[in-house]
One Martini backbone bead per residue (centre of mass of N, CA, C, O) as a GRO file, in nm:
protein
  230
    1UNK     BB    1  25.179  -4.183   8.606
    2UNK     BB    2  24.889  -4.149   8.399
    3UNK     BB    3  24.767  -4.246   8.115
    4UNK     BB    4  24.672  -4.015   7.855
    5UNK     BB    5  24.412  -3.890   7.628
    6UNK     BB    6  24.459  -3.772   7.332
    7UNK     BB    7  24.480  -3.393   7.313
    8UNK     BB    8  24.469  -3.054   7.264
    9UNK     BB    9  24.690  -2.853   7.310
   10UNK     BB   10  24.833  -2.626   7.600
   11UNK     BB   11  24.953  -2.428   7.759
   12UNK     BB   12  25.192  -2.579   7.965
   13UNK     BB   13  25.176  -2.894   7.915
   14UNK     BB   14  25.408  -3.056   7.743
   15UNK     BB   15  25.294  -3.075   7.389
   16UNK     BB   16  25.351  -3.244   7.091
   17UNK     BB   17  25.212  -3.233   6.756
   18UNK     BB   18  25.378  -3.311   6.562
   19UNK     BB   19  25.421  -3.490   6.266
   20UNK     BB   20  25.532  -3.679   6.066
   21UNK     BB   21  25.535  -3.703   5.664
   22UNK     BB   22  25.512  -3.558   5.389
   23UNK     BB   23  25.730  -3.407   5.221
   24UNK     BB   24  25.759  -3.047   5.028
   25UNK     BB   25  26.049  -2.924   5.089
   26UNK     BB   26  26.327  -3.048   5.054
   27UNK     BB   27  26.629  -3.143   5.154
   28UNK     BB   28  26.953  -3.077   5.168
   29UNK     BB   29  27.242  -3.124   5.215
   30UNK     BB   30  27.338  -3.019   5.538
   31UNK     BB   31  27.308  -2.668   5.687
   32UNK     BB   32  27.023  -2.577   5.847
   33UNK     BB   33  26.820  -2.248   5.920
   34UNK     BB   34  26.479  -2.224   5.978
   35UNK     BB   35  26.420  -1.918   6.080
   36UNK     BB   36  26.210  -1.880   6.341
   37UNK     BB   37  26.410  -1.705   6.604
   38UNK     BB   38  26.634  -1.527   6.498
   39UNK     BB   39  26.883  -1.530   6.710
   40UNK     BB   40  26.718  -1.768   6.796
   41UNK     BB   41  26.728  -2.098   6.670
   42UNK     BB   42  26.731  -2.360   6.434
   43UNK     BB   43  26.924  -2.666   6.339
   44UNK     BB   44  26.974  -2.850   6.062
   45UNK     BB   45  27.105  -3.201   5.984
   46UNK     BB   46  27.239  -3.334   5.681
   47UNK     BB   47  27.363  -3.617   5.498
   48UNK     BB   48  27.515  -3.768   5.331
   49UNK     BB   49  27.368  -3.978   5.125
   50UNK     BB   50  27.052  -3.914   5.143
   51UNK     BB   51  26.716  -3.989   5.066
   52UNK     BB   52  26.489  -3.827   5.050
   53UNK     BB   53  26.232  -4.047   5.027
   54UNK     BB   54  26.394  -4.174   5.262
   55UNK     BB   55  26.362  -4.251   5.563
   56UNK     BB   56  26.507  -4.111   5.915
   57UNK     BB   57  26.661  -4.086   6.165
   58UNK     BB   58  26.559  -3.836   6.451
   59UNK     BB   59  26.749  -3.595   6.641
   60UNK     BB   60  26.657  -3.432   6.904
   61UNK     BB   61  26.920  -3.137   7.039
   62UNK     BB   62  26.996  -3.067   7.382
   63UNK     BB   63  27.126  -2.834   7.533
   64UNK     BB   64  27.244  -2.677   7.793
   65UNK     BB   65  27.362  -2.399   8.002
   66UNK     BB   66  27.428  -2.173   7.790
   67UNK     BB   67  27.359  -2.307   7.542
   68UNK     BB   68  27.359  -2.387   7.202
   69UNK     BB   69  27.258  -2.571   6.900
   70UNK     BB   70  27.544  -2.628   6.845
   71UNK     BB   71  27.674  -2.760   7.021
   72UNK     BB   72  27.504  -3.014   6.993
   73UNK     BB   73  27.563  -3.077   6.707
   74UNK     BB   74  27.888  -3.123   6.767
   75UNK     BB   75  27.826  -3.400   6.948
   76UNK     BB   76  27.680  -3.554   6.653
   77UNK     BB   77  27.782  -3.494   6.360
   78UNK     BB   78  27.982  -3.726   6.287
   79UNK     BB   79  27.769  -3.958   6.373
   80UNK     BB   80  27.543  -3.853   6.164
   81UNK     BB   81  27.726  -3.948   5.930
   82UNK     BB   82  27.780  -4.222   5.954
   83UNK     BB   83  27.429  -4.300   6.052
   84UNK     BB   84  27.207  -4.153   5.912
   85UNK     BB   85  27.125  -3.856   6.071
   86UNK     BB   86  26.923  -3.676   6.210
   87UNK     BB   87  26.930  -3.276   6.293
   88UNK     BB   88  26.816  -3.116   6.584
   89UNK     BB   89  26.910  -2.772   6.675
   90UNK     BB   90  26.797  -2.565   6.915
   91UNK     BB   91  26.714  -2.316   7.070
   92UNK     BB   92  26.664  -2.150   7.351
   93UNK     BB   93  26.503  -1.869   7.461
   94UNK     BB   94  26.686  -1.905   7.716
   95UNK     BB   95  26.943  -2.004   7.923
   96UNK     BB   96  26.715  -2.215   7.957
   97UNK     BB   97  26.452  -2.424   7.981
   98UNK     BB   98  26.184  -2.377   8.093
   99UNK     BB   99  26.101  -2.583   8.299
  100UNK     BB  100  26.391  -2.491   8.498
  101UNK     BB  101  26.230  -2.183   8.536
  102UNK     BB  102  25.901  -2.331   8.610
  103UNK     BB  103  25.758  -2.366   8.313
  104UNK     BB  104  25.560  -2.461   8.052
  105UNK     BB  105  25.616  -2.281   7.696
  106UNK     BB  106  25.809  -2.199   7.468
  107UNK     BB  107  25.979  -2.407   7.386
  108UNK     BB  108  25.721  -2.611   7.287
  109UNK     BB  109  25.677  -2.415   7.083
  110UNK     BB  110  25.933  -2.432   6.939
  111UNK     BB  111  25.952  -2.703   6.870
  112UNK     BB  112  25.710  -2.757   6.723
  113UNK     BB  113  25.786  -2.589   6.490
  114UNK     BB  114  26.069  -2.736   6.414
  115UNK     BB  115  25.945  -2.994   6.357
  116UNK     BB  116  25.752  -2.931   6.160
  117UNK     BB  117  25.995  -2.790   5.955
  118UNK     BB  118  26.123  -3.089   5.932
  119UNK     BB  119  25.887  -3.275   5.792
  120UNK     BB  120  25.874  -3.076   5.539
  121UNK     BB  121  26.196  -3.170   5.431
  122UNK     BB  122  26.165  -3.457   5.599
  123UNK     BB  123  26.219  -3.812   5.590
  124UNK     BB  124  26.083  -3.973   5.872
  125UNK     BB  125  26.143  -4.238   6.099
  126UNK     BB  126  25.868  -4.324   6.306
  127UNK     BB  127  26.060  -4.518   6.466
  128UNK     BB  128  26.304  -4.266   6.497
  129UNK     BB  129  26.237  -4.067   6.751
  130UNK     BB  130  26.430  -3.871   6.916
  131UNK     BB  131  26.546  -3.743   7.227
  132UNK     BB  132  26.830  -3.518   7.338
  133UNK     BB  133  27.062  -3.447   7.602
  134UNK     BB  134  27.278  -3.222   7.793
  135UNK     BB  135  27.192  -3.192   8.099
  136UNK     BB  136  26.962  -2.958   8.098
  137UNK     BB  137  26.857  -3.107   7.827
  138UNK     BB  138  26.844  -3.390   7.981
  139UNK     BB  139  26.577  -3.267   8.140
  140UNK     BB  140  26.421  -3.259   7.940
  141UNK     BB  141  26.400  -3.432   7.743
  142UNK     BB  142  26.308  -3.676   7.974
  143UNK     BB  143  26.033  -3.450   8.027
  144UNK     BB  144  25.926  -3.488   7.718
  145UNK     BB  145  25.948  -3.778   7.616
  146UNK     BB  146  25.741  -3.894   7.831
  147UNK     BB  147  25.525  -3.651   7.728
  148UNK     BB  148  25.570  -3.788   7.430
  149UNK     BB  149  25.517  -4.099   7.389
  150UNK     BB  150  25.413  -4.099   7.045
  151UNK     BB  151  25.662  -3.979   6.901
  152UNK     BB  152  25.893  -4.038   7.089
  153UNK     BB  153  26.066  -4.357   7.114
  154UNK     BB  154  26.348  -4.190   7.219
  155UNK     BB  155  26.608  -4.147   7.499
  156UNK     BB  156  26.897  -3.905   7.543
  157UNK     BB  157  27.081  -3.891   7.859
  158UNK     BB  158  27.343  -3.665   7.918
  159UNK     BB  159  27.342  -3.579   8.216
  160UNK     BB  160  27.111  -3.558   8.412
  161UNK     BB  161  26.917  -3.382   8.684
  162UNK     BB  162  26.617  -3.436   8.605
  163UNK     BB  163  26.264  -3.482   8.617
  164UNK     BB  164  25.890  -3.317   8.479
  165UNK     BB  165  25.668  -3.491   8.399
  166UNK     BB  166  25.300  -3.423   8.330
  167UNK     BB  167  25.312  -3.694   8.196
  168UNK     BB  168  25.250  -4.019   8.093
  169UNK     BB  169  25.311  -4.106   7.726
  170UNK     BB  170  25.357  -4.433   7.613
  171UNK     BB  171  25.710  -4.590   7.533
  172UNK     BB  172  25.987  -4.502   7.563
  173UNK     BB  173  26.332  -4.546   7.510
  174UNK     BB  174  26.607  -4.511   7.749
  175UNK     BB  175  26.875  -4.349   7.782
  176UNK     BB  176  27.184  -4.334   8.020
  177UNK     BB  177  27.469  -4.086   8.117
  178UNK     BB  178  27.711  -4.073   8.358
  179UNK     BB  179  27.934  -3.936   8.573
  180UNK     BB  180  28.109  -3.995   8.867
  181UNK     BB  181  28.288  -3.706   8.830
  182UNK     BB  182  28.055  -3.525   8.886
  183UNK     BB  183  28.037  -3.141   8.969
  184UNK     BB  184  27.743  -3.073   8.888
  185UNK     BB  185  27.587  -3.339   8.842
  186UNK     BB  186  27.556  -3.540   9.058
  187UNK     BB  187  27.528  -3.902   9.050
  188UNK     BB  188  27.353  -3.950   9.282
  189UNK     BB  189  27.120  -3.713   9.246
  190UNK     BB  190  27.052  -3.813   8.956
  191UNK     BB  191  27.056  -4.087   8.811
  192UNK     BB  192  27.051  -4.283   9.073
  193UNK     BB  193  26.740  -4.163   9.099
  194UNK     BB  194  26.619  -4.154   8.806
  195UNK     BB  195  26.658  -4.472   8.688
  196UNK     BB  196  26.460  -4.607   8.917
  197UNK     BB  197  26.202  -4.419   8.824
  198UNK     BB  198  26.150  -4.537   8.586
  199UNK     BB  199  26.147  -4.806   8.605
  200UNK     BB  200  25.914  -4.846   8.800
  201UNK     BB  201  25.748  -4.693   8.526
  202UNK     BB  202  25.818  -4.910   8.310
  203UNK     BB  203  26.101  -4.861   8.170
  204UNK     BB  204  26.352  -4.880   7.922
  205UNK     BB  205  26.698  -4.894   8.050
  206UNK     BB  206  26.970  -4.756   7.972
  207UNK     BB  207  27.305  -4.770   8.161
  208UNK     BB  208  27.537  -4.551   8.204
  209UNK     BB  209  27.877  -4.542   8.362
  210UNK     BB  210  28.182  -4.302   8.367
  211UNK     BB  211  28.506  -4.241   8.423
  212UNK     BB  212  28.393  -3.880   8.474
  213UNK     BB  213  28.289  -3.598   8.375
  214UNK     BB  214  28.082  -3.330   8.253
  215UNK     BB  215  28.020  -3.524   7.992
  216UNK     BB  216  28.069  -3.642   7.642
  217UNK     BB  217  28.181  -3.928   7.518
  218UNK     BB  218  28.193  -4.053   7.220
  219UNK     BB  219  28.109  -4.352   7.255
  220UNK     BB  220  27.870  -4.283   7.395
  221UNK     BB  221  27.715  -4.147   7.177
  222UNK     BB  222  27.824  -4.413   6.978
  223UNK     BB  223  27.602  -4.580   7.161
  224UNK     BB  224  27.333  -4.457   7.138
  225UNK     BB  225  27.305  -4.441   6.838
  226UNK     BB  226  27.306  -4.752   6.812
  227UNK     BB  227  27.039  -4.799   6.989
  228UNK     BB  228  26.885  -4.679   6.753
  229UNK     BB  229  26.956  -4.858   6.545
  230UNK     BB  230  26.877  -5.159   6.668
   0.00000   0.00000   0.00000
């Protein structure tokens, strides 16, 4: 994978163009619907007690095959309010996210609008832009992650199945945990095949391995989170 020179996003090559700015509309604490897609949308989660003004470290987390936004925010939501992080999570078009069901298409064009009007919202601190995600989710980050580390500093990867970016570009730094008793992706298949193809191609890699089945125990998630604010 060869890093390659921004130029303009295409169609389907699974390029997010949006960056954090001087929010225009300031969002107040709490959970906020953005409105964009109807009856699946993207869920912004502020915690109380952040300075509008203040620059925050931002989460994009997406769910599983068959969840939405919520579920992902449920997972991070407590954590999120003791570390002062702000959470977007976006619900797919389909099913599950694009490129898992065959070509990069809708969802990164609908993540690039929830971005983007997050940044409307929100001061984002440009140098802890996460992208994290669960099991189908976590392969997505992952391969979104990669090919777009100009904007994403860092990736949450929790029980991943694969990764399949279209190109490497940047240099985020990536967090991945999977449990040994994982039965829907084992981990013999996915992480500890995934975890040495980043090492190769040059990422740093923070890698836990946990006695237990598909889930992400709170532990592990808020070692993530201390990860991204350490």
């Amino acid at each position: 994978m060869g890093e390659k020179k921004l130029r303009r996003p295409q169609p389907g090559d699974g390029i997010v163009s949006a960056r954090p700015g001087v929010p225009s509309e300031p969002a107040g604490p709490g959970l906020h619907r953005l409105g964009l897609g109807g009856g699946r949308d993207a869920l912004l989660y502020v915690p109380a007690g952040l300075a509008p003004e203040r620059p925050a470290p931002l989460v994009l987390m997406l769910h599983g095959a068959g969840g939405d936004g919520r579920n992902a925010l449920g997972l991070m939501r407590a954590i999120a309010d003791e570390a002062g992080v702000l959470l977007l999570a976006p619900d797919s078009r389909g099913r599950t996210w694009d490129v898992i069901l065959g070509a990069y298409g809708p969802d990164v064009a609908f993540l690039d609008r929830a971005l983007a009007a997050v940044f409307d919202r929100c001061a984002v601190d440009a140098e802890r832009v996460a992208i994290g995600g669960f099991s189908d989710g976590a392969s997505y980050a992952l391969s979104l992650g990669v090919a777009n580390g100009e904007l994403f500093t860092h990736v949450l990867a929790f029980s991943p199945g694969f990764m399949a970016p279209p190109a490497q570009r940047g240099a985020p730094r990536i967090y991945v945990s999977h449990g040994t008793e994982d039965a829907v992706l084992p981990i013999d298949r996915c992480s500890r095949h995934v975890v040495p193809r980043l090492e190769a191609a040059g990422y740093h890699v923070v890698y836990r391995e946990f006695n237990g089945p598909h889930t992400v125990p709170p532990d592990v998630a808020r070692q993530a989170v201390d990860w991204l604010l350490d």
